[in-house]
Structure formats: structure tokens, C-alpha cells
N, C-alpha and C positions, 0 to 999 in steps of 0.2 A: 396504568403506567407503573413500571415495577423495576424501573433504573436506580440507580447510588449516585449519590452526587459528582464521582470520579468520571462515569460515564457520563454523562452529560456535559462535562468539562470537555470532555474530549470531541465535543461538537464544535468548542469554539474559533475563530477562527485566525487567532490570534492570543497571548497573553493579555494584552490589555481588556477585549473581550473578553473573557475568562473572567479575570478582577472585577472591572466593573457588572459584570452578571451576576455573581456572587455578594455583588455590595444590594442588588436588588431583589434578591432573592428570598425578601422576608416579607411578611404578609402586611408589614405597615407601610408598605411603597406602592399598594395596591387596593384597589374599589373594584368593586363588581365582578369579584371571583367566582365562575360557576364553570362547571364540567357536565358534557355528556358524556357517552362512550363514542361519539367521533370527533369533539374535540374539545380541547379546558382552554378559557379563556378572562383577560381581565384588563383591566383599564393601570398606564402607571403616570402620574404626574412628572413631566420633565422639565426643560421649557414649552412644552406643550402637553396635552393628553394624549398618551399614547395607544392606543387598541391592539392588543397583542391576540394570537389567536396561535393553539398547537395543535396537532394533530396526532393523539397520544400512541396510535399504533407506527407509523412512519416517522415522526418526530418530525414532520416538515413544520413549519412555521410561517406566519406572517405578520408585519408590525406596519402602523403608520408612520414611522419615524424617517427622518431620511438618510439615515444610516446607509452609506455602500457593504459593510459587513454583513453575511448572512450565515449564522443566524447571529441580529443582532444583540444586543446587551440584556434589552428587554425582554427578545423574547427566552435568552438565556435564563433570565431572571426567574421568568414564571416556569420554566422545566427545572432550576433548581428549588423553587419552594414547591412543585409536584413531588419532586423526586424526595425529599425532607420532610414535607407535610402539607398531605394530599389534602389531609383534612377542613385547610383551609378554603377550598371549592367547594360552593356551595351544591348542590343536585338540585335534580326536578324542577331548575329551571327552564324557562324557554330563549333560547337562544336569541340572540339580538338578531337584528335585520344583518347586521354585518359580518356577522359570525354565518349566520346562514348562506350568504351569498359566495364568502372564499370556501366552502365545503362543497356547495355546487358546482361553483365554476372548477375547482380540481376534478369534482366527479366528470363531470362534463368534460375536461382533460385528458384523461382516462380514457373517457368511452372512444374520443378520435384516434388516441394513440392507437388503442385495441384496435377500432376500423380499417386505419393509416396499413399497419402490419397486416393483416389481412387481405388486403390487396395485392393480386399478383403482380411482382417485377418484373419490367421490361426486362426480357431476353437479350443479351448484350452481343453484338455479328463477332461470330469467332476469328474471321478470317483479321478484320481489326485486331483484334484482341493479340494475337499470334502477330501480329506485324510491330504494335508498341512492344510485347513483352521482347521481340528479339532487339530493335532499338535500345530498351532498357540494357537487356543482355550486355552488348556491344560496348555500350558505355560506361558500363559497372568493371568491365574487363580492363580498357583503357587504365580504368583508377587506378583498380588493383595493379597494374603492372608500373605505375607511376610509385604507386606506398611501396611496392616491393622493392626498386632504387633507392626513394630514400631511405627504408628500415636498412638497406642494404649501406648507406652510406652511414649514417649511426655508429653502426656495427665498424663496421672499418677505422673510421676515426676516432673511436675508443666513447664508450659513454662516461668518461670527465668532463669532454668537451661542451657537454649539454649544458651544464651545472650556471651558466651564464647566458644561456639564451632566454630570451624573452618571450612573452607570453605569446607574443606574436608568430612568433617561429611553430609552436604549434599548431596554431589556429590559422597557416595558410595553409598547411598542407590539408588540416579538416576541411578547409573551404573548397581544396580541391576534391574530395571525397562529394564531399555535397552537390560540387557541378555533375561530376561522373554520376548520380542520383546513386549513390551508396550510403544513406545518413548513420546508419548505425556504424560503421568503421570509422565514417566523422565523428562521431561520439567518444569511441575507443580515443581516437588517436588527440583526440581534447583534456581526455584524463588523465595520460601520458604522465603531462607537463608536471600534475599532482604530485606524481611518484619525488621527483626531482628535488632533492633537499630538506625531504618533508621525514626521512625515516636516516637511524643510522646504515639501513641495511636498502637504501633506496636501490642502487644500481643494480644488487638482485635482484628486488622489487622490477624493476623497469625491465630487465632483460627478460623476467618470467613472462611479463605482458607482451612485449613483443615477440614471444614465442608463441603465445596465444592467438595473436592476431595472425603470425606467418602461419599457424594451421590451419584457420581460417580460411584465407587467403586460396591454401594448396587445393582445402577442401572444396572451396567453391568449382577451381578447376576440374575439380574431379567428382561432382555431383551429382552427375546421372549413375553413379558406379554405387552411389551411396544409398542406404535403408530409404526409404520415401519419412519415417519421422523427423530422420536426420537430418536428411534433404529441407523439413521445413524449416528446422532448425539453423541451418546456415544462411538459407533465405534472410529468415526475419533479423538475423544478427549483422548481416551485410545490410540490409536497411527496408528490406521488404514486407508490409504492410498488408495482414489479411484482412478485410474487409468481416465487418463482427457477423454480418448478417451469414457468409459464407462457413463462418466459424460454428456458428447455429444450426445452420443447417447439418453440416458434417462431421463436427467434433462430436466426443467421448462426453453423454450426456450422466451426470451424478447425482440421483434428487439425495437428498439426507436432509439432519439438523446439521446445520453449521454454526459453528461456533467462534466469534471473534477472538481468536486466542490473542493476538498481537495487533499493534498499527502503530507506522511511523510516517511522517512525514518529512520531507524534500525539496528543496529550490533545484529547479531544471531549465535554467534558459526564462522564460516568461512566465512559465507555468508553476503551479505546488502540484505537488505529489501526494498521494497518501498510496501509502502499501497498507494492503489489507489478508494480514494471515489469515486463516480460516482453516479449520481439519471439524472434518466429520466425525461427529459423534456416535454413527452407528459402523461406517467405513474405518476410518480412522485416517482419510485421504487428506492431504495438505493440498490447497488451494491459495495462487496469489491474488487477488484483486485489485486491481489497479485503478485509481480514479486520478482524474486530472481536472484543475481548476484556474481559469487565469485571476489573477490577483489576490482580490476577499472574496469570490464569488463562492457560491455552497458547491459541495462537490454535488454530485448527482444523485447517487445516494448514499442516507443517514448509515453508517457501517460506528458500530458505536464498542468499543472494545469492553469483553465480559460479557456476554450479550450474542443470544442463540436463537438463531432462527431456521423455519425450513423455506426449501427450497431446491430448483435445481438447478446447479450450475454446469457450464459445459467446456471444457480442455481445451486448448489451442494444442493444435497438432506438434507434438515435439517426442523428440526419446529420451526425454525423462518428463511430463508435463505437468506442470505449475501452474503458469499463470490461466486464469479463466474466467470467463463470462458470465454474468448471472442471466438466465432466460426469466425476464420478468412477464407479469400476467398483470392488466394493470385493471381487474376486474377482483385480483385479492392481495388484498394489502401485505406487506412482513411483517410480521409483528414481533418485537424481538422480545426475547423473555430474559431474565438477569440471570450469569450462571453462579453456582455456589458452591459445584464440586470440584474434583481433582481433575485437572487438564489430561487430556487422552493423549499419552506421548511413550516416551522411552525412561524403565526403570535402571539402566545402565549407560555409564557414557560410551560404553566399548560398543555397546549395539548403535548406539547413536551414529557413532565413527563408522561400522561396518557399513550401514544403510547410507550415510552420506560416501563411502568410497563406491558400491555401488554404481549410484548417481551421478558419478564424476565419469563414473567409465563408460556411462549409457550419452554422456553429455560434458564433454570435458569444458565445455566454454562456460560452466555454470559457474554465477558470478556471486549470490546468495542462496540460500535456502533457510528454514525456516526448523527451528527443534525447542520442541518441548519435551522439558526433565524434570522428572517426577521424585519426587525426596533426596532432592541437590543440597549440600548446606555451601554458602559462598564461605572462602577463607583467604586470605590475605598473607601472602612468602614474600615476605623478604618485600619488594618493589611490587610487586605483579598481583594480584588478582587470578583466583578461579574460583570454581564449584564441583563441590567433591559429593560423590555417589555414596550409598553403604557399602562400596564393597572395594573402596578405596581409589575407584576411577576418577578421573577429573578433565576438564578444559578450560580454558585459559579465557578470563574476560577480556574484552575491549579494553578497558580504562581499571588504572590501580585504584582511582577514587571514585569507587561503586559507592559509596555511601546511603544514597537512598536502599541500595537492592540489600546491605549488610542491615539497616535501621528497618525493614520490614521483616527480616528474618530474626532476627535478634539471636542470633547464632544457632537456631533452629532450622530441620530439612524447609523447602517449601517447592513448589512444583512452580519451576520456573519458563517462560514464555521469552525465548529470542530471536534474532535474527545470526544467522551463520554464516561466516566471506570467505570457510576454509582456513583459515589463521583459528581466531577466537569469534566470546559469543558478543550481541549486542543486547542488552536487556530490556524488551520492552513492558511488559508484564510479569505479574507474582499473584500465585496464589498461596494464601499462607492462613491457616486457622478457618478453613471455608469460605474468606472472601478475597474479591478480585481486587487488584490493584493495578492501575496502571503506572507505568514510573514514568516520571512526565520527560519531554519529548527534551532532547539535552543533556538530558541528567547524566546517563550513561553513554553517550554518541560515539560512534568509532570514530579513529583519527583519517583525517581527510585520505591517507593513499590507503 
């Protein structure tokens, strides 16, 4: 196990987890510390004994605590005093009965997974298939020509008028998108309301959006006319759902090292978010990774930021393509390794810009993307916040009170790790003097429109 205490913070699944992990993470909260090479485990006193067990190449974990957070406190505890001092695990032990048993029954996990997929899928009758998709079709058509009235009603009565409607005013019209089974235009037309009040420059703000969405809109009309990328592209933004397994089979497969350059997290409806940057280290490909988790529960897998693994991932069909799939093999573990060099990005913010305009004209509905800048120093004018190149180029942060990203650079270049909306950047990582930092989830956050 060859993680920094940062990264393993970024496992928790909450602040409060975080803390209290950290309060346990010393070797005097702890009996019967011993490691193999498939997993380090140890006893911690709480109001009970607790048995923690980790599994040092995938970081899964297991506690008897009854804790809903996962990973919980404890088993935080023992991957921060791994990550600090390993030395405190004993070797050449023999593993307990109970240690032994969660390594089997994962193995034994595995093996059905591997089986499960291996088995050939039922063939699904075309002729069905072609009867709901045009049903779908018809319905999604309805919506759209309902949002196209109202956008069209908006526009007419001036957007002052909105500045007083309630939250409800948007969220009927989403729900009618949701009947139409259109969920991603519901989504849009949910954000909307955001824009409203929240910026001195909202009503442009809003008018851009709705300009977004009526392309949209036109474009779906006119989709058989369109490239087949772009064609998926409208699909999945009006609210249609490719199936991962279809995606696997026929998307743009990538094996490389990948490297966790960034990840932020998200409240969506029920669910958390983690966005998971990724660019290849011998490609130099940007990769989104999406995971989704209801409440405390662990995402599915450990994506741990600073931290490089291989693999190979595969593209969802789009003309410009991000987000993607990781094809897992659950007969070889990932084993992430800690990174400690300079992030594989852009030495000029001008190239940066060219290759995101680019992007925009392969794929004008893009909503983020992802840059990494390499010997950026942040500087502070006047109000505003950016990061300037050697050669005098610059972009504009999120937030005037960067202060973490200013306090790691100490007025020093450092090779910066963010997320991009087309305005300014979001800062999620820094590397600076050879090592990874993550700037914690907050710190730097764009403003909500």
C-alpha cells in the first residue's frame, strides 16, 4: 500500500468520517496489527471490539461495527495509519479465521461475477424492440413541442417576469418532460430556475441556456440528417440511456495507465456523485468516470485521486467522447500506485482554449470538461482570481477566495488539475514540488448557475 494520507481521505464518505478516521489512525487505538499481501488488518476498541479488515491493492474494506458509512471510521483509521506507518503491521502472521473468510467469500465473488458475464444474453425480439422505441419516439416529440410553447412563452413575456416565480414553476414543466420520458431535458429545464437571481449577468446567463436547449430541441428534429456520434449525442441529452453492457461491446476501447488527475463530488436528486477525471499517461486521453451512490453507501469502485492504475476503459458513443466505462476483469485486481510526477496536460493556456473550442464545435451541448496546466502560477486582480502561464496567458478561476490553491503554490508555478464550464476553472487538485494534493471538496466550488 503506497497511498498519502490525502488520498485515503478522499475515500471518506463524509467530513465527519474523515475526522473521526484520522482521530484513529495511530497505532495506540489498535491490537493485533498484522498484514499480508492480500490484506492488513486489526482489532480497534470502541464501545465494542471492532475487527477491521483492508484489502491493500483495491482498498475495499470490511468492519464489524454497525456503522451505515462505508468505508467507516475504523476501517479509515487503519488505511490511515497504513498509509503513515506501515511499519506498525506486524508480517508472517497467520491470518485469523475472520480475515480469512472475507478474502474468500470476495474471491468467491469474483469468480460468479466472471461466470455471470460470461454467459450468453438472451437475444431481445426486434420487432418489440422497434414498436417501444417508436412509442418512446412519439412521446418525447409531444414534450418537446409542449417546452418549445413554453420557452416560446418566456421569451415573449420578457425574462424579468421570471425573477418571481417559484420553484415550482419550474419543476412542473420538468415533470412534464419526465411524463413525455425525456429525463435529461427535465434536468436542463430544473437548472433553469438556478440561473435566476443567482448572477449579476443571470438573464444572459438564462437566455444562453435556452438557446442550448432550443438547439437541442431542433436537433432532435432533424437527427436522422445528423453524423451517427452526434446522433448519440442528442439521444442521451434528451434522456436516453445506453445500456453499459451495449456500450462494451461497441464503444472505442483504451487500455493505458490512468491516472486519477481530479474528482469532485455532487448531490443529484437521492443520489451523490463522484466525477472521476482520468487522462492517460501514455495516450494523453481524458476520460470522465461516473459513479453513483445512494446516501453513505461506497461507490462501487475505490477511484482514489493522485493515484494510477492500468486498465482499460471504453467511450460512450459521442463526437467529442468523455465519459466512459471501465471494462473490469474480476480475476485481476487494480492496484493503484501513488503518482509523483508532473500531470500530462497543456504547457500554454492558448492551446488549452484552442483544443476546448475544438470540442465545443464537435459538441456544442458540452457542459464541462476537464484541463490540466502545467507551470500555471495563480495571481489575484483586483476581485477575481486566475492562473497565468510563462508566457503571460491566463484563465479565470471559479472563486476570488482560492486560498487553499494560492497556500499550496506559495506564489510558485505548480501543475494544476481542474474542472472547466467554458467561463473559468474549478480547482480540484495541485501538484507542486512532486507531490499530489487534493484541495478539499468546497474549498474552491463554482457558484451554483
Amino acid at each position: 500500500m503506497n497511498l498519502n494520507i490525502e488520498q485515503v481521505l478522499a475515500l471518506a464518505p463524509d467530513s465527519n468520517a474523515a475526522s473521526a478516521g484520522r482521530k484513529l489512525g495511530v497505532a495506540a487505538s489498535w491490537k493485533g496489527l498484522a498484514r499480508t499481501e492480500r490484506a492488513l488488518w486489526g482489532e480497534c476498541q470502541g464501545s465494542a471490539l471492532y475487527r477491521v479488515c483492508v484489502d491493500p491493492d483495491t482498498m475495499a474494506s470490511t468492519c464489524s461495527c454497525p456503522s451505515r458509512k462505508f468505508p467507516c471510521k475504523h476501517a479509515l483509521g487503519l488505511m490511515l495509519l497504513a498509509a503513515s506507518s506501515l511499519g506498525a503491521f506486524a508480517t508472517g502472521t497467520a491470518p485469523p479465521a475472520w480475515v480469512l473468510e472475507w478474502v474468500e467469500r470476495r474471491a468467491a465473488t469474483a469468480e460468479r461475477k466472471k461466470e455471470k458475464e460470461a454467459e450468453p444474453a438472451k437475444a431481445p425480439d426486434p420487432a418489440e424492440q422497434a414498436k417501444r422505441a417508436e412509442r418512446r419516439r412519439q412521446r418525447v416529440v409531444k414534450g418537446i413541442e409542449g417546452l418549445e410553447l413554453w420557452m416560446g412563452d418566456l421569451i415573449r413575456q420578457g425574462l424579468a417576469q421570471v425573477e418571481d416565480r417559484p420553484a415550482a414553476f419550474w419543476e412542473a414543466q420538468a415533470a412534464r418532460l419526465v411524463d413525455a420520458q425525456a429525463p435529461g431535458l427535465a434536468s436542463k429545464v430544473r437548472r433553469l430556475g438556478r440561473y435566476v437571481g443567482n448572477h449579476p449577468q443571470w438573464p444572459a446567463r438564462l437566455l444562453g441556456e435556452l438557446g442550448r436547449i432550443a438547439l437541442l430541441t431542433h436537433a432532435f428534429r432533424r437527427i436522422d440528417q445528423l453524423p451517427p456520434p452526434l446522433q448519440a449525442d442528442v439521444r442521451q441529452l434528451i434522456g436516453w440511456s445506453l445500456p453499459h453492457e451495449e456500450v462494451l461491446a461497441s464503444g472505442e476501447a483504451v487500455q493505458d495507465a490512468w491516472l486519477v488527475a481530479g474528482q469532485s463530488l455532487f448531490d443529484e436528486e437521492r443520489f451523490r456523485v463522484q466525477r472521476n477525471w482520468l487522462v492517460g499517461t501514455h495516450t494523453g486521453r481524458v476520460a470522465l468516470f461516473l459513479q453513483f451512490a445512494a446516501g453513505t453507501a461506497a461507490f462501487p469502485e475505490n477511484m482514489m485521486p493522485g493515484t494510477v492504475f492500468d486498465a482499460e476503459l471504453v467511450y460512450r458513443p459521442s463526437a467529442f467522447p468523455q465519459r466512459a466505462l471501465l471494462r473490469t476483469d474480476p480475476a485481476k485486481a487494480r492496484t493503484p500506485r501513488a503518482w509523483s510526477e508532473r500531470l500530462p496536460g497543456f504547457d500554454r493556456t492558448e492551446s488549452f482554449r484552442i483544443w476546448y473550442a475544438e470540442a465545443l464545435a464537435l459538441q456544442p451541448w458540452l457542459e464541462r470538461t476537464f484541463a490540466c496546466l502545467r507551470g500555471v502560477t495563480p495571481i489575484r486582480t483586483g476581485t477575481a482570481c486566475i492562473v497565468r502561464d510563462a508566457e503571460g496567458g491566463s484563465l479565470p478561476l471559479a472563486r476570488a477566495d482560492a486560498w487553499t490553491l494560492f497556500a499550496l503554490s506559495g506564489g510558485e508555478p505548480i501543475d494544476l488539475a481542474a474542472e472547466w464550464n467554458g467561463e473559468a476553472l474549478t480547482p480540484v487538485a495541485v501538484v507542486s514540488a512532486g507531490e499530489y494534493h487534493v484541495i478539499p471538496a468546497g474549498a474552491e466550488d463554482e457558484e451554483d448557475a
